[in-house]
SEKOL-630549 format. One record per residue (C-alpha): residue in three letters; x, y, z. Coordinates in steps of 0.2 Angstrom, whole numbers. Example, Ala and Ser with C-alpha at 12.3 -4.5 7.8 and 13.67 -1.06 7.14 Angstrom:
! SEKOL-630549
{'Ala', {62, -22, 39}}
{'Ser', {68, -5, 36}}
***
This chain:
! SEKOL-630549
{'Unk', {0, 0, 0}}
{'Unk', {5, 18, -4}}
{'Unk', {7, 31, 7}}
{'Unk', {3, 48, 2}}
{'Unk', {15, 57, 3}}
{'Unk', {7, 74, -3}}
{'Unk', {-6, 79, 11}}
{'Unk', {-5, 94, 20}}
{'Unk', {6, 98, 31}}
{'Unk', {2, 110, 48}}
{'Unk', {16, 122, 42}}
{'Unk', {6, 125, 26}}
{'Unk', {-10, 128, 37}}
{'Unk', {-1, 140, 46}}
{'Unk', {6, 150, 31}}
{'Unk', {-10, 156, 28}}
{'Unk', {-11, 168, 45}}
{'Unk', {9, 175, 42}}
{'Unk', {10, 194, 40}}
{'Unk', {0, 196, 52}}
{'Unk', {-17, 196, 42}}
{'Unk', {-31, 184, 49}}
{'Unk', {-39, 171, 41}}
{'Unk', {-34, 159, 27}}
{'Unk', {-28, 167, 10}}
{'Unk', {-32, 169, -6}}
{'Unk', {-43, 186, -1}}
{'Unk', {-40, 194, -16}}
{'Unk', {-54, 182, -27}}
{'Unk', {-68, 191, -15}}
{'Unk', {-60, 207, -16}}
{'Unk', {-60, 208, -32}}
{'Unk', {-78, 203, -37}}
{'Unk', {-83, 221, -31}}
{'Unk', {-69, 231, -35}}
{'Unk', {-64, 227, -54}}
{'Unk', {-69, 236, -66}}
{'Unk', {-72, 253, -58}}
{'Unk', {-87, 243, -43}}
{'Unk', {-92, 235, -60}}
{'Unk', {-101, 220, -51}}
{'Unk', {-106, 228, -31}}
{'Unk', {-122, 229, -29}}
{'Unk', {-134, 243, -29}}
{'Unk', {-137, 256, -14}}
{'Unk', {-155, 254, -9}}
{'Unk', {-157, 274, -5}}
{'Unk', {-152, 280, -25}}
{'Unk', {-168, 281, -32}}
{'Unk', {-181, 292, -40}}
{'Unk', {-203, 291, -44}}
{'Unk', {-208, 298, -56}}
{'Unk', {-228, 301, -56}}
{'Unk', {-234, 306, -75}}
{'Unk', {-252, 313, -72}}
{'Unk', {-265, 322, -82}}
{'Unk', {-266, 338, -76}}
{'Unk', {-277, 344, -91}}
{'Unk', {-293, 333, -82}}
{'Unk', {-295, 348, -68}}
{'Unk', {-298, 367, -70}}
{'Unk', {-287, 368, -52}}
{'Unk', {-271, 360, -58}}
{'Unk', {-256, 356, -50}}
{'Unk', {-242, 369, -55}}
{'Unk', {-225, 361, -63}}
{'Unk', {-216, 361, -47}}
{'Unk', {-230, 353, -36}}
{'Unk', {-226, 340, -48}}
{'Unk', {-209, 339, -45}}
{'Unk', {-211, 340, -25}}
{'Unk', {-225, 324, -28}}
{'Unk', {-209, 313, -34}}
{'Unk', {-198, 321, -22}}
{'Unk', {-211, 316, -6}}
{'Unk', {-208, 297, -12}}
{'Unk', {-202, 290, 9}}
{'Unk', {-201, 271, 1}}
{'Unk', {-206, 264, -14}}
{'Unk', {-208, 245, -17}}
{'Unk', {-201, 238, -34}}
{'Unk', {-212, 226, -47}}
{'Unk', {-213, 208, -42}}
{'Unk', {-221, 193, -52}}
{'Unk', {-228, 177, -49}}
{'Unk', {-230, 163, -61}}
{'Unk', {-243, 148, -62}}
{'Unk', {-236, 134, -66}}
{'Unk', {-242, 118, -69}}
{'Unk', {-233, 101, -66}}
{'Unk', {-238, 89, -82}}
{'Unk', {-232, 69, -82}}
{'Unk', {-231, 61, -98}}
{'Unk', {-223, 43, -96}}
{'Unk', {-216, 49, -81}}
{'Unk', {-208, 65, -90}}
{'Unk', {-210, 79, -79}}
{'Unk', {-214, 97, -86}}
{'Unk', {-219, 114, -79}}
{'Unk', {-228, 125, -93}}
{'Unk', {-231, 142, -86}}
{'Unk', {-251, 146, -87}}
{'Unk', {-250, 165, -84}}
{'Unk', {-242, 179, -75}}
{'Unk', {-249, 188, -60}}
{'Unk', {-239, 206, -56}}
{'Unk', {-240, 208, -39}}
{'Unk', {-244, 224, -32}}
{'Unk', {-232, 240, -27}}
{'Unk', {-232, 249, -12}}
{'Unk', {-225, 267, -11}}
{'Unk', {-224, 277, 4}}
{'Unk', {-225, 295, 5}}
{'Unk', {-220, 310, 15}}
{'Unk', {-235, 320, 24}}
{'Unk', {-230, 338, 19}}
{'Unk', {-234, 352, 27}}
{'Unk', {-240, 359, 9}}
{'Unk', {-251, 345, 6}}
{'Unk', {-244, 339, -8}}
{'Unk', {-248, 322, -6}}
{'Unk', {-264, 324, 0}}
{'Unk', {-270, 337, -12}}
{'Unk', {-264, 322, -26}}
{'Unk', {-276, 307, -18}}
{'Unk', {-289, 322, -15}}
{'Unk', {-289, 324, -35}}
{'Unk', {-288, 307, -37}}
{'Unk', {-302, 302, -24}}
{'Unk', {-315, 315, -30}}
{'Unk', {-308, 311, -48}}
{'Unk', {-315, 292, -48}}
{'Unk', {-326, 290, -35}}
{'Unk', {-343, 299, -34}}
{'Unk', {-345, 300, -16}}
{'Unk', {-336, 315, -10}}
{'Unk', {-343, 328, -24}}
{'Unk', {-360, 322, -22}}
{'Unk', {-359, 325, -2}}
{'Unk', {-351, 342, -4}}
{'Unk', {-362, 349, -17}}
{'Unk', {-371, 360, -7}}
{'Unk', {-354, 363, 4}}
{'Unk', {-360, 352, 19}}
{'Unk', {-369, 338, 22}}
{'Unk', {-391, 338, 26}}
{'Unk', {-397, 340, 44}}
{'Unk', {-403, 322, 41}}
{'Unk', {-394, 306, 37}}
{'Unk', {-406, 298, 27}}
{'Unk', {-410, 310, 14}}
{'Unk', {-393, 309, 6}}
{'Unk', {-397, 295, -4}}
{'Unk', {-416, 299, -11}}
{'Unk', {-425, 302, -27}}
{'Unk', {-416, 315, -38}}
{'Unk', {-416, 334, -30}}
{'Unk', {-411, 349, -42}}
{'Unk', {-399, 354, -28}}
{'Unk', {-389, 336, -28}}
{'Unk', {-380, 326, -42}}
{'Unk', {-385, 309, -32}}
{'Unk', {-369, 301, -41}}
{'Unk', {-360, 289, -27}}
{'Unk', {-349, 274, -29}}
{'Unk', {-341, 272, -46}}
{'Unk', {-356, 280, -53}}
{'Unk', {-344, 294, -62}}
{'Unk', {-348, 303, -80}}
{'Unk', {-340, 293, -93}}
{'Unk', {-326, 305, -96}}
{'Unk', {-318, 299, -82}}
{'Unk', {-314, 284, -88}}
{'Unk', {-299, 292, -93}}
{'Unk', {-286, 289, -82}}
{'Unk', {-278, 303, -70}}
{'Unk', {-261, 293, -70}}
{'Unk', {-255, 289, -86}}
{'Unk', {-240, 279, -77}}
{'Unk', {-226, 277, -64}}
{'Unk', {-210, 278, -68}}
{'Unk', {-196, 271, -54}}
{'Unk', {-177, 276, -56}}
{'Unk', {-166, 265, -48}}
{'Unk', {-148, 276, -47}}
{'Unk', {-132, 270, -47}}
{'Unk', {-114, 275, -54}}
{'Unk', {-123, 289, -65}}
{'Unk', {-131, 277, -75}}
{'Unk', {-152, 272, -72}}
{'Unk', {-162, 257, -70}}
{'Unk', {-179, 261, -73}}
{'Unk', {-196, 251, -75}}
{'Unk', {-212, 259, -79}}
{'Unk', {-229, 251, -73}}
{'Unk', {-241, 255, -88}}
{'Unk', {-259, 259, -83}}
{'Unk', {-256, 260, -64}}
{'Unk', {-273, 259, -52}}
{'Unk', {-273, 262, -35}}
{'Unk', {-278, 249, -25}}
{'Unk', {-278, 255, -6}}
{'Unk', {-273, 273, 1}}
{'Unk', {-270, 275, 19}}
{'Unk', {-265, 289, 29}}
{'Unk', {-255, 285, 47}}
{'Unk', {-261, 283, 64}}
{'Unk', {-260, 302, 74}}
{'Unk', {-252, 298, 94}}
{'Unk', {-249, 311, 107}}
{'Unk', {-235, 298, 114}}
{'Unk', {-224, 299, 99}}
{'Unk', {-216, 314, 101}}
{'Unk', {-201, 309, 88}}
{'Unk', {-215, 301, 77}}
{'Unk', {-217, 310, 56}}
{'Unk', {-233, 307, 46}}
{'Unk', {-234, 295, 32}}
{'Unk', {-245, 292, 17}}
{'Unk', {-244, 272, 9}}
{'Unk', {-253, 268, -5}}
{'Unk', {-255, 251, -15}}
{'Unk', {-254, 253, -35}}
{'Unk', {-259, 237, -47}}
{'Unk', {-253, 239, -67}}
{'Unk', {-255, 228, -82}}
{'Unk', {-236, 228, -84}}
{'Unk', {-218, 235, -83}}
{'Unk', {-208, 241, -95}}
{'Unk', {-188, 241, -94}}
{'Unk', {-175, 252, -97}}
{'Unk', {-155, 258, -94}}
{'Unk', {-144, 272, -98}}
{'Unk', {-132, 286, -93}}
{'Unk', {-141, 300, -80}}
{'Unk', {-136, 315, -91}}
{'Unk', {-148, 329, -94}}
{'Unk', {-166, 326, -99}}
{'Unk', {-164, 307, -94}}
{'Unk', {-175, 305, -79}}
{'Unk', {-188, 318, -79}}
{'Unk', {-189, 333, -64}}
{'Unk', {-172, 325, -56}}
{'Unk', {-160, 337, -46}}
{'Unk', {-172, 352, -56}}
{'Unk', {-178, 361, -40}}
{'Unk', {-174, 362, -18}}
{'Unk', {-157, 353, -25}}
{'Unk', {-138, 362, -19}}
{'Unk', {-129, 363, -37}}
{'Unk', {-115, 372, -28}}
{'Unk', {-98, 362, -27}}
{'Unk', {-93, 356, -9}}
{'Unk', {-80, 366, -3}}
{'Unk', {-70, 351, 0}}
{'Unk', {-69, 346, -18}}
{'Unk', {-56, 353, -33}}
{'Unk', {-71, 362, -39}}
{'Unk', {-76, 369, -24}}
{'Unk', {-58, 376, -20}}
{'Unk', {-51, 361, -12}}
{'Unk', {-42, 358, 2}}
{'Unk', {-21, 362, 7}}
{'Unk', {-19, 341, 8}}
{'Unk', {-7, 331, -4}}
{'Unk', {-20, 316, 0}}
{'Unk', {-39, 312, 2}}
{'Unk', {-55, 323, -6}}
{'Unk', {-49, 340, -15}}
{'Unk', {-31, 337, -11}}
{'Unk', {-18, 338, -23}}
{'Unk', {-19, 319, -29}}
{'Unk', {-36, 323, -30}}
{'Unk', {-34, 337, -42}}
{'Unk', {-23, 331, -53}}
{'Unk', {-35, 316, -56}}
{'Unk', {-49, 329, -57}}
{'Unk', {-40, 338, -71}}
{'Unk', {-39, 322, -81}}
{'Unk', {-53, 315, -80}}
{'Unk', {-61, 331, -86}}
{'Unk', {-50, 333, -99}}
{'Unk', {-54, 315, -105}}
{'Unk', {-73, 320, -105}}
{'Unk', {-70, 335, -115}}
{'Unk', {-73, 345, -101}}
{'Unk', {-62, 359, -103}}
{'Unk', {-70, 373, -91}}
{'Unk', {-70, 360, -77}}
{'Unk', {-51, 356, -82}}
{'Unk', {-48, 372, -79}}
{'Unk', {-55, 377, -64}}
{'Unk', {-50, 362, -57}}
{'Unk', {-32, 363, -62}}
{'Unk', {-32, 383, -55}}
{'Unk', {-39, 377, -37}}
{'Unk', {-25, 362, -37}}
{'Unk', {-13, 377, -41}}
{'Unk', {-16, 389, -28}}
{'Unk', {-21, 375, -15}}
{'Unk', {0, 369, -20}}
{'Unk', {5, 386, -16}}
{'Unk', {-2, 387, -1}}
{'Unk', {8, 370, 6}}
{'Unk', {20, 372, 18}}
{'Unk', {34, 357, 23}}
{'Unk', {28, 355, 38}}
{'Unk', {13, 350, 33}}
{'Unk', {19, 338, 23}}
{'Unk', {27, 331, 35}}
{'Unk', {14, 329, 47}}
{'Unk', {1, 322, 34}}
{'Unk', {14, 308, 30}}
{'Unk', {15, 304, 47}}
{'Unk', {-2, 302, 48}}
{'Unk', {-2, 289, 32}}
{'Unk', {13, 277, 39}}
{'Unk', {13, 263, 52}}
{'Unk', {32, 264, 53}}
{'Unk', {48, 269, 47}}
{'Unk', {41, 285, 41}}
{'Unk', {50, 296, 51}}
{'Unk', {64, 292, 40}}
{'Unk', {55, 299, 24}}
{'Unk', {50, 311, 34}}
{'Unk', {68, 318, 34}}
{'Unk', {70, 315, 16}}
{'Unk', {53, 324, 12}}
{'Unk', {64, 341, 14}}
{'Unk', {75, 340, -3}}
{'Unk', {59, 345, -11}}
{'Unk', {63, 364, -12}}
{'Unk', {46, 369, -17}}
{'Unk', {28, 359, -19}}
{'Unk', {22, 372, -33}}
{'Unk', {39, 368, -44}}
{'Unk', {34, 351, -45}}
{'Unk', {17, 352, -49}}
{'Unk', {9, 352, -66}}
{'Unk', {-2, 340, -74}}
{'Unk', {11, 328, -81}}
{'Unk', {17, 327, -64}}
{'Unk', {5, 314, -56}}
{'Unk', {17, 303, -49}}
{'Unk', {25, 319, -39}}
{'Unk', {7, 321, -31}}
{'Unk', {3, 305, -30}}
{'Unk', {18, 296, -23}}
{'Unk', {27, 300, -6}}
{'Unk', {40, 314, -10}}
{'Unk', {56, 306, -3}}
{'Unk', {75, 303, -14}}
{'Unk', {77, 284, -20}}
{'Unk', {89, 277, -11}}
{'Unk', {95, 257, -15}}
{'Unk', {109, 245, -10}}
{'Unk', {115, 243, -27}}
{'Unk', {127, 253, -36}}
{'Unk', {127, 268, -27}}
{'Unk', {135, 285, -33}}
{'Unk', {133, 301, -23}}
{'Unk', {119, 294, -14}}
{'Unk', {109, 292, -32}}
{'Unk', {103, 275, -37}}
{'Unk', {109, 267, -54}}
{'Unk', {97, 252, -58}}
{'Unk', {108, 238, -68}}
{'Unk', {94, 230, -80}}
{'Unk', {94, 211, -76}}
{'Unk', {92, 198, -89}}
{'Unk', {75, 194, -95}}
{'Unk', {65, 179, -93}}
{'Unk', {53, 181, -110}}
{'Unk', {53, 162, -111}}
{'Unk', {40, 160, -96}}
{'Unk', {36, 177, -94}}
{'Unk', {31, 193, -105}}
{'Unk', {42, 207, -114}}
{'Unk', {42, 224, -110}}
{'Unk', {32, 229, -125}}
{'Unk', {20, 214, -124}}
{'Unk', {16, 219, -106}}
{'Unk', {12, 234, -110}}
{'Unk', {-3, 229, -125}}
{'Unk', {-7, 219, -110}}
{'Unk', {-12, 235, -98}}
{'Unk', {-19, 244, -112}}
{'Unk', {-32, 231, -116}}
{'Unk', {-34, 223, -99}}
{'Unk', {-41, 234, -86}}
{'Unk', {-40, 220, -72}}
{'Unk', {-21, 218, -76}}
{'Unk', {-18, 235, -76}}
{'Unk', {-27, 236, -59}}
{'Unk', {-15, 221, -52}}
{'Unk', {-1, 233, -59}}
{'Unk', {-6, 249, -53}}
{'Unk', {-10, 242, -34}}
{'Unk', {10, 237, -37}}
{'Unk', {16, 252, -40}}
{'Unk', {5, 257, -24}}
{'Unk', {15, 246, -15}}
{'Unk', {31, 253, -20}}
{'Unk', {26, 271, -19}}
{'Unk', {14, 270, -3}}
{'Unk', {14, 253, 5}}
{'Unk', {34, 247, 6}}
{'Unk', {38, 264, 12}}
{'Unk', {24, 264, 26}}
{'Unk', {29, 247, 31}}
{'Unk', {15, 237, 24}}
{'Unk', {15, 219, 18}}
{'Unk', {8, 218, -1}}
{'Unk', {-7, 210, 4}}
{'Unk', {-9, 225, 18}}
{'Unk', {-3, 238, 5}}
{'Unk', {-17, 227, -8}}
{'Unk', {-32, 232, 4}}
{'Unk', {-27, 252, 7}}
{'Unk', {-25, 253, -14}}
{'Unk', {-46, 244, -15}}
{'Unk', {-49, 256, 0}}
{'Unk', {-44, 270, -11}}
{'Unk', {-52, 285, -18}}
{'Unk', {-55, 282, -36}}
{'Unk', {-46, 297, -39}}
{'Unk', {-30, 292, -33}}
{'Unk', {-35, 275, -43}}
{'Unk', {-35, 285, -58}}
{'Unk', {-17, 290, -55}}
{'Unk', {-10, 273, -51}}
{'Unk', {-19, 266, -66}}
{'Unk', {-10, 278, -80}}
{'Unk', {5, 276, -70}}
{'Unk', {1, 258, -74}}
{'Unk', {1, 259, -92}}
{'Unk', {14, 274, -91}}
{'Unk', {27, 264, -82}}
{'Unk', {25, 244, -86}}
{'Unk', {37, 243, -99}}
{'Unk', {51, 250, -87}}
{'Unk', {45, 240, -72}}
{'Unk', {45, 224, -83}}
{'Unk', {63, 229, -87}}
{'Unk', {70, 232, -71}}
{'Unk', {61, 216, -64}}
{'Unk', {49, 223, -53}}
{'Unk', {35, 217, -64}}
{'Unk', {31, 199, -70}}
{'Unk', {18, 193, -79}}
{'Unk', {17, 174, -84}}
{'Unk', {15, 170, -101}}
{'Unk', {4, 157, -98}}
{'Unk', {-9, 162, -83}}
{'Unk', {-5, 181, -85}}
{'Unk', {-3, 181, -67}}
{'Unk', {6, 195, -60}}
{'Unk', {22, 193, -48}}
{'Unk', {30, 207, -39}}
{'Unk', {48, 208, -34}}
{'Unk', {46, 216, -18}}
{'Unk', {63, 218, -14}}
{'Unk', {65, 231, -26}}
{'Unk', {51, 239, -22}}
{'Unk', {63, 251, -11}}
{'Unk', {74, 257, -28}}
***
């Protein structure tokens, strides 16, 4: 009998908790799933959305005016979206099971309103109310109701309508909502599904409680429809109607490139910030916005002292930054060094390279080792890699992370991996053109290895420091 000789060993087990990360590796596989791809695959925030009510204002001589329109759709609290339900039957022939679907039942949708102070909501089921049902015009004809009960419902009198119920002139029979629209909102792109020929179903307002001081006031109604309609696209203007029109701040935050920014190398509407600002904007064709952001990123740069920047790259490292701390002072002045080919000076820790190699007045001078393009691939080919590949250039850029940020902070790769997905997508945008920048000369000095065969990619880490 054989033993085998290939079973795990403890050692291996305990590999998986070195570098002082819990928990068995390979993260990176459940990292990934959300973050590739610019968030391509996380899922959606249930608070991003927008209802839009299209009514037909041109039934009443009182009409709603366009932005009590808007403010409706603005009021939505909560809105459910569509669900379905199939019949389905179970058929056996010779013991040959199938399930023909018999028809299709769309369940009903609830959405919740605000109680306005303004009435909107209420004005809107009033309208509707007095719109289909007879009821409520009949009673009020005469502005209040008869001393006694009884007579409300008698013969015909020339001072009443007698409608009640349904019983509504047959022009009504055109319906007050045309249909429902419901945006769901989500990387400035739109989901949205329309219920055609919407009716409600129930209307209640909320219960009143003198206990509940912290309680608000809610309207719910149930709405049934014959069916939905589906579509996608880019929010741009015009796209979803009355979104962000009126009661919405259009001014930039203070905190961001547009709004002036901030006096930070790091984090919103600091200089990274900026400079990925300025080219994204210029990529979109958005010059003006290039602009302005590239002025506020200008003075902001002006306005850095040393001593700042020291203390904010304190603030980033775990340890060993006093060290780069020191070297942070042959930078003579922040605003020499700034422009908008300069990214890696904003985006990287400003410190002199220093190596163990040959060294000659204290400057570094790489020697270009002998490449492996047997199992692994060329400069050039690496580099139509990263152009085409946007989850090999991310692999790239979180590596040049590490040898900017994460080696010189004192993180492990896998410690230095997680800060880069933590990220702003700014400073992702400067890592990922310093990706497809630089890979040809990382691939040469043997920072950067990409197998030929898997197209994994392997980081030298102990040259992350030269």
């Amino acid at each position: 009998m054989t033993i085998n000789n290939t079973m795990p060993k403890i050692n291996d087990f305990l590999k998986g908790f070195q570098n002082g990360l819990p928990g068995m590796k390979d993260y990176r596989h459940a990292s990934r799933l959300y973050l590739d791809d610019n968030f391509k695959l996380a899922p959606k925030q249930k608070f991003l959305f927008h209802v839009v009510f299209d009514l037909d204002e041109t039934l009443f001589f009182d009409k709603f005016g366009p932005n009590e329109k808007t403010e409706l759709n603005m009021l939505v609290k909560a809105c459910e979206l569509p669900k379905y339900g199939m019949n389905v039957e179970e058929k056996i022939q010779y013991n040959k099971k199938i399930y023909p679907a018999t028809r299709i039942q769309y369940e009903p949708v609830t959405i919740t309103f605000h109680d306005d102070h303004a009435d909107t909501v209420n004005a809107f089921w009033k309208k509707y109310y007095e719109y289909h049902i007879a009821d409520s015009v009949s009673a009020n004809t005469n502005l209040s109701l008869d001393d006694t009960k009884d007579n409300l419902y008698d013969a015909i009198e020339s001072t009443r309508i007698n409608k009640f119920g349904m019983d509504t002139p047959r022009q009504r029979k055109k319906p007050y909502i045309k249909g429902i629209q419901i945006f769901v909102l989500h990387k400035k792109r739109f989901t949205s599904m329309t219920l055609v020929n919407p009716v409600i179903g129930s209307f209640s307002h909320d219960n009143l409680d003198h206990a509940d001081g912290a309680g608000v006031l809610s309207n719910v109604m149930q709405v049934f429809y014959e069916t939905v309609i589906y579509k996608a696209g880019v929010i741009s203007k015009g796209t979803i109607p009355s979104f962000a029109s009126i009661h919405y701040d259009k001014e930039p935050s203070p905190l961001s490139v547009l709004g002036r920014g901030t006096n930070s190398i790091f984090g919103p509407g600091g200089i990274v910030d900026g400079v990925g600002s300025v080219i994204g904007n210029i990529r979109t064709g958005n010059i003006l916005g290039a602009i302005l952001s590239a002025s506020n990123t200008y003075n902001n740069a002006k306005k850095i002292k040393k001593s700042n920047v020291k203390q904010e790259l304190k603030g980033l490292a775990k340890k060993g930054i006093q060290e780069i701390g020191k070297q942070a002072g042959t930078i003579s002045s922040p605003v020499a060094r700034f422009n908008i080919g300069a990214a890696a000076a904003a985006a990287t820790i400003v410190a002199k390279a220093r190596g163990s190699d040959n060294k000659t007045n204290d400057q570094q001078v790489l020697s270009n080792p002998v490449q492996d393009t047997v199992n692994f691939l060329s400069a050039n080919e690496a580099y139509n890699l990263v152009t085409n590949d946007s989850g090999i250039r991310d692999e790239i850029a979180a590596g040049i992370y590490y040898k900017d940020i994460g080696s010189r902070t004192g993180l492990t790769v896998a410690e230095s991996d997680v800060a880069y997905a933590g990220a702003s997508d700014t400073v992702k945008t400067v890592y990922n053109n310093k990706a497809q920048t630089n890979v040809r000369k990382l691939v040469t000095e043997g920072y950067i290895k990409i197998s030929r065969t898997t197209q994994d990619v392997e980081i030298a880490t102990e040259k992350a420091t030269l």
